[in-house]
KOLTORLO-922065 format. One record per residue (C-alpha): residue number from 1; residue in one letter; x, y, z. Coordinates in steps of 0.2 Angstrom, whole numbers, plus 5000, padded with zeros to 4 digits. Example, Ala and Ser with C-alpha at 12.3 -4.5 7.8 and 13.67 -1.06 7.14 Angstrom:
BEGIN
<r 1; A; <5062; 4978; 5039>>;
<r 2; S; <5068; 4995; 5036>>;
% end
This chain:
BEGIN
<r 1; X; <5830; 5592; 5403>>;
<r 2; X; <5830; 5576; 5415>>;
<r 3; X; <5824; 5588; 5429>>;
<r 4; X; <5810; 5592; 5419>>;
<r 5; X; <5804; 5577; 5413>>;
<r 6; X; <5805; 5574; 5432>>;
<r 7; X; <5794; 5587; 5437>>;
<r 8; X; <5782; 5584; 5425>>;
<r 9; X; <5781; 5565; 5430>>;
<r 10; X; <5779; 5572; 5448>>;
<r 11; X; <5763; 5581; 5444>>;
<r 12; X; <5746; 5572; 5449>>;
<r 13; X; <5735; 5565; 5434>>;
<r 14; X; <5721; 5577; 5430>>;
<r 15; X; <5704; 5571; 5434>>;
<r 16; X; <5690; 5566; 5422>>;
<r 17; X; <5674; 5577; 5421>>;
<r 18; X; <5665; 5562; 5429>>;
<r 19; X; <5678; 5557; 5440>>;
<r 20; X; <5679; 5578; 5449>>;
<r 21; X; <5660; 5582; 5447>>;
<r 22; X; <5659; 5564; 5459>>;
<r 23; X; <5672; 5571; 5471>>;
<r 24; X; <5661; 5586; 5471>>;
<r 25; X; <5646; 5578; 5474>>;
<r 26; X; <5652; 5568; 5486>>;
<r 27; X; <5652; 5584; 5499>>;
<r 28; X; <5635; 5590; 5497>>;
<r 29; X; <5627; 5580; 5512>>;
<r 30; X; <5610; 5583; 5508>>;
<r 31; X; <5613; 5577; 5490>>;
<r 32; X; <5621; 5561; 5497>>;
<r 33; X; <5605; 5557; 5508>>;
<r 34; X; <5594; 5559; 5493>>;
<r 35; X; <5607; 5546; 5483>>;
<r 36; X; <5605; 5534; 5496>>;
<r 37; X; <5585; 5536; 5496>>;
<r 38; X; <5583; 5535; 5479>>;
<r 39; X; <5594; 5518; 5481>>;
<r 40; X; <5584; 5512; 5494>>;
<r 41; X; <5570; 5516; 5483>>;
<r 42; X; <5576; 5507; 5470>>;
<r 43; X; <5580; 5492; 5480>>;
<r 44; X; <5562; 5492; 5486>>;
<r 45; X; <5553; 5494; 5469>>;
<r 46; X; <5562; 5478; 5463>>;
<r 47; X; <5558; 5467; 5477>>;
<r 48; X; <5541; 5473; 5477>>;
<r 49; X; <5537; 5470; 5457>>;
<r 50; X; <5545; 5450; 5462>>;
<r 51; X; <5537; 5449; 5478>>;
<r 52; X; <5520; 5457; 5472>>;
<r 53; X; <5521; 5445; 5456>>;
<r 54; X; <5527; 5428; 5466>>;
<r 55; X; <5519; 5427; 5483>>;
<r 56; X; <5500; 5427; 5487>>;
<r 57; X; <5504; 5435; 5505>>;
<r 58; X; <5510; 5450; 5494>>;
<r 59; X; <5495; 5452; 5484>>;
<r 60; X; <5490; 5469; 5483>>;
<r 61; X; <5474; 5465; 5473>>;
<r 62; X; <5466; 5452; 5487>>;
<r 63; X; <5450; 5456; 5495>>;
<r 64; X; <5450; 5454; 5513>>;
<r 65; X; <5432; 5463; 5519>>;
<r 66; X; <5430; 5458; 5536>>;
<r 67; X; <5449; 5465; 5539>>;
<r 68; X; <5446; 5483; 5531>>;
<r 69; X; <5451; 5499; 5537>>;
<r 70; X; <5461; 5491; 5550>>;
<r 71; X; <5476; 5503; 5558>>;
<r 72; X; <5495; 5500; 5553>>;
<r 73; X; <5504; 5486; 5560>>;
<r 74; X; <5487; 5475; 5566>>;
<r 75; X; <5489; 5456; 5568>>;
<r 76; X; <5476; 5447; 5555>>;
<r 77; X; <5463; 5440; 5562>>;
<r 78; X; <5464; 5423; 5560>>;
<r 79; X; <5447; 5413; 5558>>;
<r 80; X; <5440; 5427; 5550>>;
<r 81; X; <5449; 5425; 5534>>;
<r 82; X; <5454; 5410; 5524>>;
<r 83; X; <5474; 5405; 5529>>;
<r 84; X; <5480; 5408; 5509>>;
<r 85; X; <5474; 5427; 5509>>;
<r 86; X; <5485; 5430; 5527>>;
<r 87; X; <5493; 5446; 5523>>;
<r 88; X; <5513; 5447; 5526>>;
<r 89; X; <5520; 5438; 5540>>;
<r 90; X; <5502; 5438; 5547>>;
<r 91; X; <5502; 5456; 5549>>;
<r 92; X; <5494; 5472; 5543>>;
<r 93; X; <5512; 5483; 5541>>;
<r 94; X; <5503; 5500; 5535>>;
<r 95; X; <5486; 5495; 5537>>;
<r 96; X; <5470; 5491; 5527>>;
<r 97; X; <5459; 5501; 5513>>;
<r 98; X; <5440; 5501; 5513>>;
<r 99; X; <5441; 5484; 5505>>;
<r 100; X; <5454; 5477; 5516>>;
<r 101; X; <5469; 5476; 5503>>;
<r 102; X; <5485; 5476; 5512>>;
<r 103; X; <5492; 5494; 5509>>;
<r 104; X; <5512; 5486; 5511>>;
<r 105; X; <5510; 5477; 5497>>;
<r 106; X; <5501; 5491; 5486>>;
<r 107; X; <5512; 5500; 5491>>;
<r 108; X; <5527; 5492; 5486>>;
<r 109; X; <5518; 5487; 5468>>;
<r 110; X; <5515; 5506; 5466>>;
<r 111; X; <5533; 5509; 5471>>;
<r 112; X; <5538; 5501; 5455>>;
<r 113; X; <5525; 5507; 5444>>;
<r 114; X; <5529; 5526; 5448>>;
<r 115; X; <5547; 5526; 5447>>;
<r 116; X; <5545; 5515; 5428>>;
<r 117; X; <5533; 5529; 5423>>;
<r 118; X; <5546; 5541; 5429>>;
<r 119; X; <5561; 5533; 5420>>;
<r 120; X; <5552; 5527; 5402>>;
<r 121; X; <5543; 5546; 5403>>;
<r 122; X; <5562; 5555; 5405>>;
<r 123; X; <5569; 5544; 5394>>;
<r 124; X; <5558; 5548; 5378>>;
<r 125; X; <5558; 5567; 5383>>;
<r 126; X; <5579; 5566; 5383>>;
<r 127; X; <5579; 5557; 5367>>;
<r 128; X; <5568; 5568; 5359>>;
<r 129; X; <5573; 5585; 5368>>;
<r 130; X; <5593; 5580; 5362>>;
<r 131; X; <5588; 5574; 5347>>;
<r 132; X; <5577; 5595; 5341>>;
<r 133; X; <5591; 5604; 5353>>;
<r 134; X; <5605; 5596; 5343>>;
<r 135; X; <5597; 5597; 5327>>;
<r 136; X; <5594; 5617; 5330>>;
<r 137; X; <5611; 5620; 5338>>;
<r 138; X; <5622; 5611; 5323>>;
<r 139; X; <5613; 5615; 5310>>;
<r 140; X; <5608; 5632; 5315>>;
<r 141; X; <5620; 5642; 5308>>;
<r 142; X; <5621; 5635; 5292>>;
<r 143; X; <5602; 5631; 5289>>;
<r 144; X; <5592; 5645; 5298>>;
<r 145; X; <5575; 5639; 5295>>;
<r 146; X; <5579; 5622; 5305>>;
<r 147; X; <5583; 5633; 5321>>;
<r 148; X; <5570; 5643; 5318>>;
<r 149; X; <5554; 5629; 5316>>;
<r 150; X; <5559; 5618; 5333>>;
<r 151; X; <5561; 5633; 5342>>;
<r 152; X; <5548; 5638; 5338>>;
<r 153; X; <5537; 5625; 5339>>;
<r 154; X; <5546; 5623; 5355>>;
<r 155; X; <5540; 5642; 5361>>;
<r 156; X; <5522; 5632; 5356>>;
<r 157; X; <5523; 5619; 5364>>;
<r 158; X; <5529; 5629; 5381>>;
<r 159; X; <5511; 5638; 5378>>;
<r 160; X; <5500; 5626; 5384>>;
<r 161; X; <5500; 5620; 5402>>;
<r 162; X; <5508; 5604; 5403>>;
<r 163; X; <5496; 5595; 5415>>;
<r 164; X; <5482; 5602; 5405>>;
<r 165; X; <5489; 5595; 5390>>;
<r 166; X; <5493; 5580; 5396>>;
<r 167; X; <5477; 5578; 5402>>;
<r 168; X; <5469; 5581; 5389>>;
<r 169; X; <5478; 5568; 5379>>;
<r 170; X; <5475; 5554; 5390>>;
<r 171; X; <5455; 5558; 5392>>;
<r 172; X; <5456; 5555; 5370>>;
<r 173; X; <5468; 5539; 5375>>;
<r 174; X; <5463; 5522; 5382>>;
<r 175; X; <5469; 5522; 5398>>;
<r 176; X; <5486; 5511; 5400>>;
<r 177; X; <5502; 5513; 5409>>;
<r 178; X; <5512; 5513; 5394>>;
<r 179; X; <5502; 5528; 5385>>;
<r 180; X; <5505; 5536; 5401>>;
<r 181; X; <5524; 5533; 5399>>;
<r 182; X; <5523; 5540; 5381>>;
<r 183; X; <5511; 5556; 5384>>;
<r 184; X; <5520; 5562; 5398>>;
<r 185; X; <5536; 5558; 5389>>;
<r 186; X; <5533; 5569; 5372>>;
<r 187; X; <5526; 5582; 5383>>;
<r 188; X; <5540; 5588; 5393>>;
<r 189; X; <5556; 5586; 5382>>;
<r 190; X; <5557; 5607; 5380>>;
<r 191; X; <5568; 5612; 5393>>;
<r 192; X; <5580; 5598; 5387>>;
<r 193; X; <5577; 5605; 5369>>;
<r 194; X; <5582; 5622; 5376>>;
<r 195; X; <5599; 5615; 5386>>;
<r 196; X; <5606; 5607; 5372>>;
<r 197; X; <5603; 5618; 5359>>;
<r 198; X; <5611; 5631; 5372>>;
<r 199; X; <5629; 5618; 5373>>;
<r 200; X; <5629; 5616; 5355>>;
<r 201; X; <5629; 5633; 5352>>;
<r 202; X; <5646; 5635; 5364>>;
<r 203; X; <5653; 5618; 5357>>;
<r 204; X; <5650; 5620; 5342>>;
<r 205; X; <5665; 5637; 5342>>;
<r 206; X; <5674; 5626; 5351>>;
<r 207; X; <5692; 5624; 5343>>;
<r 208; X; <5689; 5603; 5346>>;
<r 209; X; <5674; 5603; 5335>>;
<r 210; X; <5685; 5618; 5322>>;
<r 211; X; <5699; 5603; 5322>>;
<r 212; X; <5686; 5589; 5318>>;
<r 213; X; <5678; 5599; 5305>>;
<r 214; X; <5692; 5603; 5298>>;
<r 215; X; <5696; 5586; 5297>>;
<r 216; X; <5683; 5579; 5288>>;
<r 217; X; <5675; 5569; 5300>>;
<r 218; X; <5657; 5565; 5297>>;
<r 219; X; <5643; 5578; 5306>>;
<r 220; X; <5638; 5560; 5313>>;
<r 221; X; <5652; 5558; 5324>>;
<r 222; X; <5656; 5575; 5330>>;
<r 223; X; <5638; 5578; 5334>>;
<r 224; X; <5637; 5559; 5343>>;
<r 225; X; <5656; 5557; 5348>>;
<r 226; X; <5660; 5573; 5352>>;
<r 227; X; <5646; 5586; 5355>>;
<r 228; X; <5633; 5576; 5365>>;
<r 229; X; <5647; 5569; 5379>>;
<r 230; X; <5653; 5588; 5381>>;
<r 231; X; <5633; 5593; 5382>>;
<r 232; X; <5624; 5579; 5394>>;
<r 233; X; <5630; 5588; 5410>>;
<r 234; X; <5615; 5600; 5411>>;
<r 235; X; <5602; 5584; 5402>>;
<r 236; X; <5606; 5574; 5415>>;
<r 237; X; <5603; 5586; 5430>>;
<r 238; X; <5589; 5590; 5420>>;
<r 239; X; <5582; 5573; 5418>>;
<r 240; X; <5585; 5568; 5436>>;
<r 241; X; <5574; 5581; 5441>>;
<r 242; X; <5564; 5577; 5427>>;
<r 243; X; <5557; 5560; 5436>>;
<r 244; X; <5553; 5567; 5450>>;
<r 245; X; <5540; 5578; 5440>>;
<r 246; X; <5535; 5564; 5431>>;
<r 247; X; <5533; 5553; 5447>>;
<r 248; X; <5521; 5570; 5452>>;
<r 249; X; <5512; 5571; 5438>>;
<r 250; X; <5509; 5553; 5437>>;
<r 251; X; <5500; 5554; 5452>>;
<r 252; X; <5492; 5569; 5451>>;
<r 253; X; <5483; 5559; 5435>>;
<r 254; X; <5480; 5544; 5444>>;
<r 255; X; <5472; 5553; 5459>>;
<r 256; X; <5460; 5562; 5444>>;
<r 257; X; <5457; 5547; 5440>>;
<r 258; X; <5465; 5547; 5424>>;
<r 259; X; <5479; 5538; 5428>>;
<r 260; X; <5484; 5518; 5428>>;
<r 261; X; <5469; 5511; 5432>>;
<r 262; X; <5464; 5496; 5444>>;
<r 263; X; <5471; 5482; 5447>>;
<r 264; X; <5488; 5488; 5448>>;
<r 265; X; <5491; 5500; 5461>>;
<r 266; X; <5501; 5519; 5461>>;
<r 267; X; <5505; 5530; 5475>>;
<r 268; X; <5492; 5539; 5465>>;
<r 269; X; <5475; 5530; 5463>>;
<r 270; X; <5480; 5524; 5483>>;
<r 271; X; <5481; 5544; 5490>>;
<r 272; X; <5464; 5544; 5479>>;
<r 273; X; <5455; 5530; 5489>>;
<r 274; X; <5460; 5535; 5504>>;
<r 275; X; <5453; 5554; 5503>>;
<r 276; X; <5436; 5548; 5507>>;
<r 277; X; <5444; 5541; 5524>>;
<r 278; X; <5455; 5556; 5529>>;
<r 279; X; <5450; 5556; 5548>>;
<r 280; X; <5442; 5539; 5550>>;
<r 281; X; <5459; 5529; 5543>>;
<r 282; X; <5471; 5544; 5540>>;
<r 283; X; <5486; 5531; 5536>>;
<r 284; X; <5477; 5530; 5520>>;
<r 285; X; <5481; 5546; 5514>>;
<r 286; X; <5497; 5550; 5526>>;
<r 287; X; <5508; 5534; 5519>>;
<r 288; X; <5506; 5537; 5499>>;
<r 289; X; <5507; 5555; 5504>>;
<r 290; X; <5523; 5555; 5514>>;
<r 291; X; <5529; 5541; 5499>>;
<r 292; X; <5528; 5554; 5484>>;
<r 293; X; <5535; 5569; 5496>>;
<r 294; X; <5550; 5559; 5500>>;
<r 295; X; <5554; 5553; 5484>>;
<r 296; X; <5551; 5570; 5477>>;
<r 297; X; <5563; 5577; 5486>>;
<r 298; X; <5578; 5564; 5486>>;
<r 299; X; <5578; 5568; 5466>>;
<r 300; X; <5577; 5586; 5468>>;
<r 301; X; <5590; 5588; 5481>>;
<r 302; X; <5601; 5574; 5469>>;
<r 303; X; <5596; 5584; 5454>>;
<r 304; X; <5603; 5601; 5463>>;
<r 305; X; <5618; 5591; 5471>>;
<r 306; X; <5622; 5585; 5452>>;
<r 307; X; <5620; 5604; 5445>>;
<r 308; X; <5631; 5609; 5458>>;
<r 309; X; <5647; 5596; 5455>>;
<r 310; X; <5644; 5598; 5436>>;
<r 311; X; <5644; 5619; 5437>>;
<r 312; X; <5662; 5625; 5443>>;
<r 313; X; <5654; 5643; 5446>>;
<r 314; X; <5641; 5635; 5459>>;
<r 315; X; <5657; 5623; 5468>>;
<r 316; X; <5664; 5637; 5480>>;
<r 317; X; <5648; 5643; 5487>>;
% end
């Protein structure tokens, strides 16, 4: 008996989901490098919503005429321009637009205004896609009907093109970065709806939720205590990737001219005033460009890293 309780002591304590799918994820290079990205990104859109808002030099809205479509990394010309409306540390970092707003600082204020669009927009359509895909994978079996309607109002809503129909929606809306946030967010919570209607399904024959039912618990908890927790693997990977498509769709509106509308800046509306300058000032167009690509792809290759830990049939390839 006492060599038993020995060898059990000896074992090594098993791991948390969280705690393996992070040792996991931790090997996928490529996944670490869009991590650290994204961080950086982070980082960057912060200082730039204080800097933007606090300092003068960091205005992205000032007017400097007689310095525009000046190449990156020019020195202002002093003289020319009255000393409050220097841009940073005296120099142009990424150059000028056609009204000679420093692109650094629109820049960073467009850095922060994309990735909050992205967030709020994933946000809602998470909320509202586990809030149907629960609803139809609990109650399914008991109450037909309610599977059947969201899912097929989902199958509706997957008919229509979703930039169209975003589109669409903010033509009939006053344009605003918050009914930006909330169109492209109750336009793309299907495939979440889908995912955890999916899990539910598998959890719900699951002998933990058998043994909570057959306590008595309230539907409440297990669905909040113990179903979602087991179900948000596949939402989050889901949601990370989620704001990069938001980020893209943001600026696919904002380069339409549909978007967040002047003064605030976005990757966006900045590729969409630079298109008219492509080979006369081609930093216009390249910086904003090379911005969205980047950015895209550090939550795609985090979104696929995440996929990976969280999936032990995809760890051994």
């Amino acid at each position: 008996m006492a060599e038993d309780f020995a060898a059990a002591e000896a074992l090594p304590e098993s791991e948390g989901p969280l705690r393996e799918a992070w040792r996991f994820f931790k090997k996928d290079r490529l996944a670490l490098v869009g991590l650290w990205v994204l961080a950086a990104l982070l980082f960057v859109a912060i200082a730039g919503k204080l800097l933007t808002e606090q300092l003068v030099v960091f205005d992205p809205a000032t007017v400097r005429l007689p310095e525009k479509l000046l190449p990156p990394m020019t020195a202002a010309s002093e003289g020319r321009i009255p000393a409050e409306d220097l841009p940073t540390f005296g120099i142009y970092l990424l150059g000028t637009d056609d009204l000679g707003r420093d692109v650094f600082a629109r820049m960073l204020q467009g850095s922060f205004v994309s990735l909050s669009i992205g967030f709020v927009a994933v946000g809602i359509s998470v909320l509202i896609g586990i809030s149907l895909g629960g609803l139809a994978g609990f109650y399914g079996a008991r109450f037909g009907i309610v599977d059947t309607l969201i899912m097929r109002f989902t199958d509706v809503m997957l008919m229509f093109p979703t930039f169209f129909l975003i589109l669409t929606v903010v033509a009939l809306l006053p344009p605003s970065i918050y009914n930006i946030m909330i169109v492209i967010g109750v336009t793309s919570w299907m495939g979440t709806a889908r995912f955890v209607r999916a899990e539910f399904l598998a959890l719900r024959e699951q002998d933990f939720v058998v043994a909570a039912q057959a306590l008595g618990l309230p539907e409440r908890r297990i669905i909040f205590r113990h179903m979602v927790p087991n179900a948000i693997a596949p939402v989050l990977v889901s949601a990370t990737i989620g704001v990069a498509g938001a980020i893209l769709t943001e600026s696919g509106l904002s380069f339409l001219g549909f978007g967040v509308q002047p003064p605030f800046a976005t990757w966006g509306n900045i590729l969409a005033d630079g298109r008219g300058f492509i080979f006369d000032a081609p930093w216009l167009f390249f910086v904003p460009g090379m911005a969205i690509l980047v950015v895209v792809l550090a939550f795609n290759l985090v979104g696929e890293g995440l996929r990976e830990a969280f999936n032990p049939k995809l760890r051994g390839r």
